[in-house]
N, CA and C of each residue as an Amber inpcrd file, in Angstrom:
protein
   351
  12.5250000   6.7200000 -18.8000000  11.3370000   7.5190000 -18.5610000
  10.1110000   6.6030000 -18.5170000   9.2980000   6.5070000 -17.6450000
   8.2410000   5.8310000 -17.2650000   7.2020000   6.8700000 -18.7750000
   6.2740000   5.9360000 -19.0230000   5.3190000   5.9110000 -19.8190000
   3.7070000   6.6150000 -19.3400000   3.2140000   7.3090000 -19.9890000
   2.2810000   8.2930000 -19.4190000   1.0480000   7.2610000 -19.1660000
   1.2070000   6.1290000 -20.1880000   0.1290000   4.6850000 -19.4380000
   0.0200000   3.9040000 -17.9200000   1.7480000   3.9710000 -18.1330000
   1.7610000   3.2390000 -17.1380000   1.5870000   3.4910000 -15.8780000
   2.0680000   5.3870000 -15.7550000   1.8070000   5.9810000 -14.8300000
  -0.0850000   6.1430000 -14.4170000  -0.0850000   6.0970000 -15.4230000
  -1.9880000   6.1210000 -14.9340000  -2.5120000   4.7210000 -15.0380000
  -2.2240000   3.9320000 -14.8880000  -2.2370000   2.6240000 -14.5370000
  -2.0880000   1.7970000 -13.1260000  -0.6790000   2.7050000 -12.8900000
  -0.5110000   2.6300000 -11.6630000  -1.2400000   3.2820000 -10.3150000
  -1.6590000   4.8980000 -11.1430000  -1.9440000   5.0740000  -9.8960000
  -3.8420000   4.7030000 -10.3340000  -4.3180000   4.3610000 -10.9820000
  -5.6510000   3.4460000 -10.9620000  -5.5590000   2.2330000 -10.1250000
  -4.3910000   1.4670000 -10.0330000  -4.2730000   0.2770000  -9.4160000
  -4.3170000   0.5450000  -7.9300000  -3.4790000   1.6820000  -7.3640000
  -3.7210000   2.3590000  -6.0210000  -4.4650000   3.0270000  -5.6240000
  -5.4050000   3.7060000  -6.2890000  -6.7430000   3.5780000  -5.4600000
  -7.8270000   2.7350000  -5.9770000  -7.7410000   1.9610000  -6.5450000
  -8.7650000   0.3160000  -6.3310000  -8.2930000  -0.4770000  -5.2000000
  -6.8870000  -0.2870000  -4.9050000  -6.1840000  -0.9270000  -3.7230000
  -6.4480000  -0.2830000  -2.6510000  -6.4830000   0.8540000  -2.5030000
  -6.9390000   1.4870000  -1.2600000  -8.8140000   1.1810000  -1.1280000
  -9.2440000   1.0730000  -2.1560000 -10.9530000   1.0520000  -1.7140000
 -11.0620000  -0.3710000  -1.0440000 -10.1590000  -1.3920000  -1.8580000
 -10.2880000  -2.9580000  -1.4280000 -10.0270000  -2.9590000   0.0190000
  -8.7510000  -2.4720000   0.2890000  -8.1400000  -2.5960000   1.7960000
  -9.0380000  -2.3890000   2.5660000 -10.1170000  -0.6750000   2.4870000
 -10.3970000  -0.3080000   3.1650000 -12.0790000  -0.3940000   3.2800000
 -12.8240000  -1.2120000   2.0250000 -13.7790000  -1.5200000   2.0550000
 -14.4050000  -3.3230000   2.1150000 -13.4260000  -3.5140000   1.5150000
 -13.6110000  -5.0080000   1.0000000 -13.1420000  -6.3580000   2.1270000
 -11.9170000  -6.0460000   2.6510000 -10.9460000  -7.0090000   3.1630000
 -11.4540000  -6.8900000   4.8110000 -12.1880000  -7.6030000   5.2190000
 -12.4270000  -7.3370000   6.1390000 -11.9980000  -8.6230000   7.2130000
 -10.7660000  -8.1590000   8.2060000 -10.2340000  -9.0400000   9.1890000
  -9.4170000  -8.2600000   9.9730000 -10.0270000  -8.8900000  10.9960000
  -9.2260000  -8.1760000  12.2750000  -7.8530000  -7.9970000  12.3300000
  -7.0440000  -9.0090000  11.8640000  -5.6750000  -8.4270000  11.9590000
  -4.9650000  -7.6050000  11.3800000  -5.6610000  -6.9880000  10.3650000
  -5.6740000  -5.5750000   9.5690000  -5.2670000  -4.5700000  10.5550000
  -4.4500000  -3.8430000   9.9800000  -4.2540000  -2.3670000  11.1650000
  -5.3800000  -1.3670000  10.9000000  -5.5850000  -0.5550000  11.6600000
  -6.5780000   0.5720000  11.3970000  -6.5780000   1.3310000  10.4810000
  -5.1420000   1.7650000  10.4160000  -4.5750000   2.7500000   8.9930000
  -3.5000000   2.4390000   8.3420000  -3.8050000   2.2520000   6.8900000
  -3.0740000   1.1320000   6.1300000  -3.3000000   2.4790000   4.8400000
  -1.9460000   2.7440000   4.3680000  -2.0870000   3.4730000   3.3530000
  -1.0540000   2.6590000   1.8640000  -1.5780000   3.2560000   1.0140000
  -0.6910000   2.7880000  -0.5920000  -0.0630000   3.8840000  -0.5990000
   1.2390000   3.9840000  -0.5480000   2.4870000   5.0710000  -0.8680000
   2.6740000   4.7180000  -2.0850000   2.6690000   3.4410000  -2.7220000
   3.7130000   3.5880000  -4.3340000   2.9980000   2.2720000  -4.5870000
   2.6910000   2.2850000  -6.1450000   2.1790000   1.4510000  -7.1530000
   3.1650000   1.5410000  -8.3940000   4.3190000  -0.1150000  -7.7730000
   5.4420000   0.1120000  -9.6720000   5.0580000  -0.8230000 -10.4850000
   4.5650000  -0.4460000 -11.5410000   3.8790000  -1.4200000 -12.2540000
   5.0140000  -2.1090000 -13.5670000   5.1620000  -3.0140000 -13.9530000
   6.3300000  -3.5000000 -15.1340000   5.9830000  -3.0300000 -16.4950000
   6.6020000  -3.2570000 -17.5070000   6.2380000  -2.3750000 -18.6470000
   5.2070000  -3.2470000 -19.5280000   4.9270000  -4.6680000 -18.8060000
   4.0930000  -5.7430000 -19.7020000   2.9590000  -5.2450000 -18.8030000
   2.8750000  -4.7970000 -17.9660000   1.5730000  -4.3720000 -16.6420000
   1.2010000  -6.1590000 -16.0570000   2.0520000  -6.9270000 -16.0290000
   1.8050000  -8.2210000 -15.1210000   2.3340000  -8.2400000 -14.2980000
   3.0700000  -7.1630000 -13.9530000   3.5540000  -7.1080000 -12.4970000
   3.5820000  -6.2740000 -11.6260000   3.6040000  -6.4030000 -10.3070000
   3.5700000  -4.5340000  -9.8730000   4.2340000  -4.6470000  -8.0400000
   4.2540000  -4.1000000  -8.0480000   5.3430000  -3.9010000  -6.8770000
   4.3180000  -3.0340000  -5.7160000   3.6660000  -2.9530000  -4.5160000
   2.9150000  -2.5930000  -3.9670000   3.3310000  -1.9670000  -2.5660000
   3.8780000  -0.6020000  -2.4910000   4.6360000  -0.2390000  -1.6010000
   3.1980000   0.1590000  -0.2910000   3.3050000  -0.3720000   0.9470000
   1.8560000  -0.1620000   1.9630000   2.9350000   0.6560000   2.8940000
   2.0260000   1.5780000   3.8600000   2.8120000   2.1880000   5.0460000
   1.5180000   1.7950000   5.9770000   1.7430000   1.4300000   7.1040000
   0.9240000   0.7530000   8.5090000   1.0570000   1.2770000   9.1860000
   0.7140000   2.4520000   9.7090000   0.4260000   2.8840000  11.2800000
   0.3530000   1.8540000  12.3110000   1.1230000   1.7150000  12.9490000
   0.9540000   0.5410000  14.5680000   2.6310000   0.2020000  14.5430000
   2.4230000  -0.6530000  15.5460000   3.5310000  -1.3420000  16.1190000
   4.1440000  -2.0930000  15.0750000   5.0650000  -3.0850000  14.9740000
   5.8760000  -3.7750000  14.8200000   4.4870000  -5.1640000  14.5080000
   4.1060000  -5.4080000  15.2170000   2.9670000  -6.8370000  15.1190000
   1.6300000  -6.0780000  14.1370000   1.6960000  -4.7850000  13.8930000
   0.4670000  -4.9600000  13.3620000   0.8080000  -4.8780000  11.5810000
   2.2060000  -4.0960000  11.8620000   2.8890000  -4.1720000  10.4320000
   3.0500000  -5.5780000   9.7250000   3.3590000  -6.5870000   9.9590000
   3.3830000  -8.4040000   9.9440000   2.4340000  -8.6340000   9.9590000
   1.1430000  -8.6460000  10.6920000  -0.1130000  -9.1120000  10.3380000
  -0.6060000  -8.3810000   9.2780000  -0.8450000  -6.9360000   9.3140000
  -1.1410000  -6.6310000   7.7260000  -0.7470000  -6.9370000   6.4920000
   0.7160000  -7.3560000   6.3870000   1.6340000  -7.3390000   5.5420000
   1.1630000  -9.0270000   5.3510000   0.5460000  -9.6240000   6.3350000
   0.3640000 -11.3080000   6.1780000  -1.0060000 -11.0790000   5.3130000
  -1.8890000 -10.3280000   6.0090000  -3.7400000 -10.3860000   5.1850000
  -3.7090000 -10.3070000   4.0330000  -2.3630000  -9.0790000   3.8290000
  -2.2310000  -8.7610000   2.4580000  -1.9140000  -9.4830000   1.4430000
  -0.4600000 -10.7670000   2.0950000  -0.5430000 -11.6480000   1.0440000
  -1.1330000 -12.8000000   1.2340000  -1.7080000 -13.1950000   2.0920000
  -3.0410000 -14.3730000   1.8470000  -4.0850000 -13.8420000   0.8970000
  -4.5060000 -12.7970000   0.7910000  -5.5110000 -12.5940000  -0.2340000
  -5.2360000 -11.7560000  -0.9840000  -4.2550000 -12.1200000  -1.8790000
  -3.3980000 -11.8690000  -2.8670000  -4.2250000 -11.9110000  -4.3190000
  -4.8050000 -13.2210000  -3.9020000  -5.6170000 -13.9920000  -5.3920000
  -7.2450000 -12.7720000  -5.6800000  -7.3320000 -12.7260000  -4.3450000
  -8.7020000 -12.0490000  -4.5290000  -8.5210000 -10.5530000  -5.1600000
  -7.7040000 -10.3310000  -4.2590000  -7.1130000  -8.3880000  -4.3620000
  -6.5930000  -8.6080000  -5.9300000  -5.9520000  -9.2810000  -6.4920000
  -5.5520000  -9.2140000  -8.0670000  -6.4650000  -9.1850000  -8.6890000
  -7.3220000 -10.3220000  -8.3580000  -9.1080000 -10.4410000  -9.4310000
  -9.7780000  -8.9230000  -9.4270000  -9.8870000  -8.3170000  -8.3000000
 -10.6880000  -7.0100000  -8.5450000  -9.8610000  -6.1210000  -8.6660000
  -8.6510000  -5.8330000  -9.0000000  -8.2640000  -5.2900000  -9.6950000
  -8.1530000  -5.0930000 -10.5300000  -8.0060000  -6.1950000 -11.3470000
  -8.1000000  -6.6570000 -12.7930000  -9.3670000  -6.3180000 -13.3370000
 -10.5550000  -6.8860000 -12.6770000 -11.8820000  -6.0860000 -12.7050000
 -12.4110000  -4.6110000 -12.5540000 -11.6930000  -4.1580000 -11.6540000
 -12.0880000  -2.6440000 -11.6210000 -11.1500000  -2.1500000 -12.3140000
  -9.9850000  -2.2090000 -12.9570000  -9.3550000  -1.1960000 -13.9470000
  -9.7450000  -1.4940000 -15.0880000  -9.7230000  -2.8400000 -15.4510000
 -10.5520000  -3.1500000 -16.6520000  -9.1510000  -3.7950000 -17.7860000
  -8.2750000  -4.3790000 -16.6770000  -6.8090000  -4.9460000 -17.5480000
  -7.3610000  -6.0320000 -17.7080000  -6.5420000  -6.3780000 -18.7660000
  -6.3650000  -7.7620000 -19.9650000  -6.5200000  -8.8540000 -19.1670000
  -4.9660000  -8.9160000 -18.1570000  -4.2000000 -10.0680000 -16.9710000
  -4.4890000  -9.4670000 -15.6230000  -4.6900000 -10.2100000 -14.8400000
  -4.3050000 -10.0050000 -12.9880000  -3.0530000 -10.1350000 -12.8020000
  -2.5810000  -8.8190000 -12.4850000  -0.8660000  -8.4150000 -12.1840000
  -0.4830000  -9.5180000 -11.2260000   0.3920000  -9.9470000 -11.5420000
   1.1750000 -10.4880000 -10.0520000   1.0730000  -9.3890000  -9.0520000
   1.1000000  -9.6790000  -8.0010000   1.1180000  -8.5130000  -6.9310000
   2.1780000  -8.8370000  -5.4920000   3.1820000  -8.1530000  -5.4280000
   3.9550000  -8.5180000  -4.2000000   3.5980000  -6.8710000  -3.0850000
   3.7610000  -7.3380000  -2.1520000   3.6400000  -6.2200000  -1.6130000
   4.8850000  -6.1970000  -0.0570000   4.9270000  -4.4550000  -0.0970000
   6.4410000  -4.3920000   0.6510000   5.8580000  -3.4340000   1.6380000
   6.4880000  -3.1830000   2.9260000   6.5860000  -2.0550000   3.9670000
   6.9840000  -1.1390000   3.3860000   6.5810000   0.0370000   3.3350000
   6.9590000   1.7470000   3.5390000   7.3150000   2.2040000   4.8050000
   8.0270000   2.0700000   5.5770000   7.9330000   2.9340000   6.8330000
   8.5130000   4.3350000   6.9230000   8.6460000   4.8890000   5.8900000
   8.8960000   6.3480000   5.3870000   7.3440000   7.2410000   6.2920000
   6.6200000   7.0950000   6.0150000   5.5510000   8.1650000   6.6480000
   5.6050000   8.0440000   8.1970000   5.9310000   6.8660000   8.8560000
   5.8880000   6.5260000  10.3030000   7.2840000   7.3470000  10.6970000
   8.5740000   7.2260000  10.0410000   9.5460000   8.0430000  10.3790000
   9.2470000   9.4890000  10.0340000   9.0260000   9.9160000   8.9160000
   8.4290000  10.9920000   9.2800000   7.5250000  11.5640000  10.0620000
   6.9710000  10.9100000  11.2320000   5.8030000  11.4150000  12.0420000
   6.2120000  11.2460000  13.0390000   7.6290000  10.5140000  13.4770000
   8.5650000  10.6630000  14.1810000   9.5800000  11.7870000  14.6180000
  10.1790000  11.6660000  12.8850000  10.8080000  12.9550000  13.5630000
   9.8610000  14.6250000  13.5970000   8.8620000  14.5190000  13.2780000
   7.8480000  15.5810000  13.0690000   7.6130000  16.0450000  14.9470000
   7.5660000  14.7640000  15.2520000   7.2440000  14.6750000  16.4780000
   8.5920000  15.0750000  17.7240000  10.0540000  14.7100000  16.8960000
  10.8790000  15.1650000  17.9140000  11.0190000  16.7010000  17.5660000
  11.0080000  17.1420000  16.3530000  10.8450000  18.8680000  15.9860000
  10.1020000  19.5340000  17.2800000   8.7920000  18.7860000  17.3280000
   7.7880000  19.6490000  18.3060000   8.2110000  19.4880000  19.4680000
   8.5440000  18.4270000  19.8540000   9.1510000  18.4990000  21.5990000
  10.5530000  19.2810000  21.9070000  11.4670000  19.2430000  20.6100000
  12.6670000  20.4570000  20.6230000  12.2140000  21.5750000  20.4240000
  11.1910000  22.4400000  19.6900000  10.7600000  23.4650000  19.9160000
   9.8580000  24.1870000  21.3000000   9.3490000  23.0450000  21.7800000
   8.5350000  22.7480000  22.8980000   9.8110000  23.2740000  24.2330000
  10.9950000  22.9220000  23.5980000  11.6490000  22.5880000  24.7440000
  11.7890000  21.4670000  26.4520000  10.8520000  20.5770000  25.2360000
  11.1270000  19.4660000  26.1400000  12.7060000  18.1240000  25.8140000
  13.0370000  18.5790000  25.1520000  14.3510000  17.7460000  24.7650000
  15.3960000  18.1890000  24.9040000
């Protein structure tokens, strides 16, 4: 059973991560819409597991997934700063492509109801 800290820990860490992405990090090879699906944080809180989902292609998923870990060092510091933890988590971060398949098949539903399929 996950811990009622850690769970609010985590999800503090995901939206400081979403304000950074979407206020702070500023470079073009960023995708347009870059969301935090899952924040797993370890039970020491020095580590955390950073699940992203990327709207775009195939190249924009890799370049985000690159911005993300080149500025790894920075995105940990204000985190660490805006939650107000002890340590700067290690931070790895992974693809979600769960919401993109779902907007997929969302999308073949409507064209089979449509009766275009």
């Amino acid at each position: 059973m996950t811990a009622p800290r850690s769970i609010r820990i985590s999800q503090q860490i995901k939206r400081e991560l979403s304000e950074i992405i979407r206020r702070d990090l500023k470079d073009e090879r960023l995708a347009p819409i870059v969301s935090i699906t899952d924040v797993e944080v370890s039970g020491d809180y020095r580590h955390t597991k950073v699940f992203i989902s990327v709207f775009g292609d195939e190249a924009q998923q890799k370049s985000t997934l690159a911005v993300l870990t080149e500025r790894t060092g920075y995105i940990r510091g204000e985190v660490c700063r805006r939650v107000g933890m002890r340590f700067a988590p290690e931070m790895s971060f992974f693809l979600d492509n769960s919401l993109e398949r779902g907007a997929r098949v969302s999308d073949l539903i409507s064209k089979i109801t449509r009766g275009e399929l």
